[in-house]
N, C-alpha and C positions, 0 to 999 in steps of 0.2 A: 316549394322552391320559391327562393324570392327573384322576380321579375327587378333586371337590373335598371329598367325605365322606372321602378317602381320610386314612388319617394317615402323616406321615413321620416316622419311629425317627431318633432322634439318638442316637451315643453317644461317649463321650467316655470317657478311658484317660489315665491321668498317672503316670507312675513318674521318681522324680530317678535322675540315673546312677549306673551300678555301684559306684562309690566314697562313696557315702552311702548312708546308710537308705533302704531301699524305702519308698516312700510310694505307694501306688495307691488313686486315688481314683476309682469312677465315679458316674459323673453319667450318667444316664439320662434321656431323657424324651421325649414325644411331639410333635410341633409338626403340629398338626391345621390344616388350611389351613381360613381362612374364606372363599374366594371361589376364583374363577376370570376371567383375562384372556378379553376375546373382540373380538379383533383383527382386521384386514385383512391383518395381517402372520402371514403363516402359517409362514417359514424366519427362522432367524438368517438367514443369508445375505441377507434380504431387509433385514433390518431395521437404523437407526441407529445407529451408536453410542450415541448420547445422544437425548434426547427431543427436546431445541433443536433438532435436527440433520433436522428434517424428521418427526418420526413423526407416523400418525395420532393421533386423540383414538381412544379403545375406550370397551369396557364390559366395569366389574365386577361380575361377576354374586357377590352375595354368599349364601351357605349359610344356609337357613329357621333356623338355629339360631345364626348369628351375628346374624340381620337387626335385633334389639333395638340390637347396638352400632353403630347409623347414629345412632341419637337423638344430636340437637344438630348433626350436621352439612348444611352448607347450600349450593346453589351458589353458587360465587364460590369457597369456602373452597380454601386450599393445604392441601392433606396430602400425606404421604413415604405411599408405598406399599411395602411391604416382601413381593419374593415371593422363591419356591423356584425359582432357572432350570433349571430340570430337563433340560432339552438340554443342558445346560451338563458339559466334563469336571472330575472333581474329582482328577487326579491329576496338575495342572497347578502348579509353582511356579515358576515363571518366564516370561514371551513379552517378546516387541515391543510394546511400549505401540502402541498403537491398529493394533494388525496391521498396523503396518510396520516391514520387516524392516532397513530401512535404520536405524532406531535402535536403538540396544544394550539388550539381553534386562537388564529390570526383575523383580524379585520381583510378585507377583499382588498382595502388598500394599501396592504403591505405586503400583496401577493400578486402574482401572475395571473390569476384564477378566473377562467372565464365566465363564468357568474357572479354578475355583481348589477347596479342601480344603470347602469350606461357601458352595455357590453361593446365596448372601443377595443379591437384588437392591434397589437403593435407588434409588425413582422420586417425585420430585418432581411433585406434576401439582396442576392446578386439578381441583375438579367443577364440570363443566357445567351435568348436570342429575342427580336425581335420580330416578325411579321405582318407585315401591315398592323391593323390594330391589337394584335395581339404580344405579350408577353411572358416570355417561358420566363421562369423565376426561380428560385430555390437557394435550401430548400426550404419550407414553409409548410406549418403543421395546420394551415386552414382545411376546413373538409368543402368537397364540392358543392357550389352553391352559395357558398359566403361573397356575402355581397362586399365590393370595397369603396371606400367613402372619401380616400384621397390615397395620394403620395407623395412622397417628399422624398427628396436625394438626402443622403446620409451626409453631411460636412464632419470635414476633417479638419482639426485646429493644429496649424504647422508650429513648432516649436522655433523661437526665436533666442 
């Protein structure tokens, strides 16, 4: 289980090819989770593909040092959830769009597929309720123990 104090090392390496100038840039940097999923859904294998798809509502338990950035949000509100799939493999560039095999092998980036080079999960949910630091949400197909790495309120663009 990952420890939501924990931090996850990112790192990044760029060089143009052999035939031009080296150019190596790194880009370092820490992506400190501010919460943790706490699901009924405890296997990938148990859980949705998609939220619509049947998942339970969970709770996001967010970290005493994040618990300031809830101020302003309310239940009802839609916010994207953005976590780390940590089960997830990263040295996947290609599958079957929705694990069937019967349709022809897609790049990871033109699929949903939670194995890929930088497993970023993108969860659309309402909150339910709120509890001090905590957040019911749904529904949301993370399994218990996924770490989350931000959020952000949904925007709605009014038509004029």
């Amino acid at each position: 289980m990952i420890d939501p104090e924990e931090t996850l090392e990112v790192a990044i390496k760029k060089e143009d090819g052999p035939t031009r100038t080296k150019l190596e840039t790194r880009v370092h940097g820490r992506i400190r989770p501010i919460g943790v999923i706490r699901s009924t859904l405890k296997e990938r294998s148990g859980a949705p593909k998609q939220g619509y798809e049947g998942a339970p509502d969970a709770w996001l338990d967010i970290t005493e040092s994040a618990a300031d950035g809830l101020d302003g949000l309310s239940a009802g509100d839609e916010i994207l959830v953005l976590t780390w799939l940590h089960k997830s493999r990263r040295d996947v560039l290609k599958v079957h769009p929705r694990s069937d095999s019967h349709r022809p092998l897609s790049g990871v980036f033109a699929t949903r597929s939670p194995d890929r080079p930088n497993p970023i999960g993108l969860h659309r949910v309402i909150i339910k309720r709120i509890v001090k630091n905590r957040l019911r949400i749904g529904p949301i197909e993370a399994i218990d123990g996924t770490p989350v790495i931000d959020i952000k309120p949904v925007l709605f663009v009014a038509d004029f």
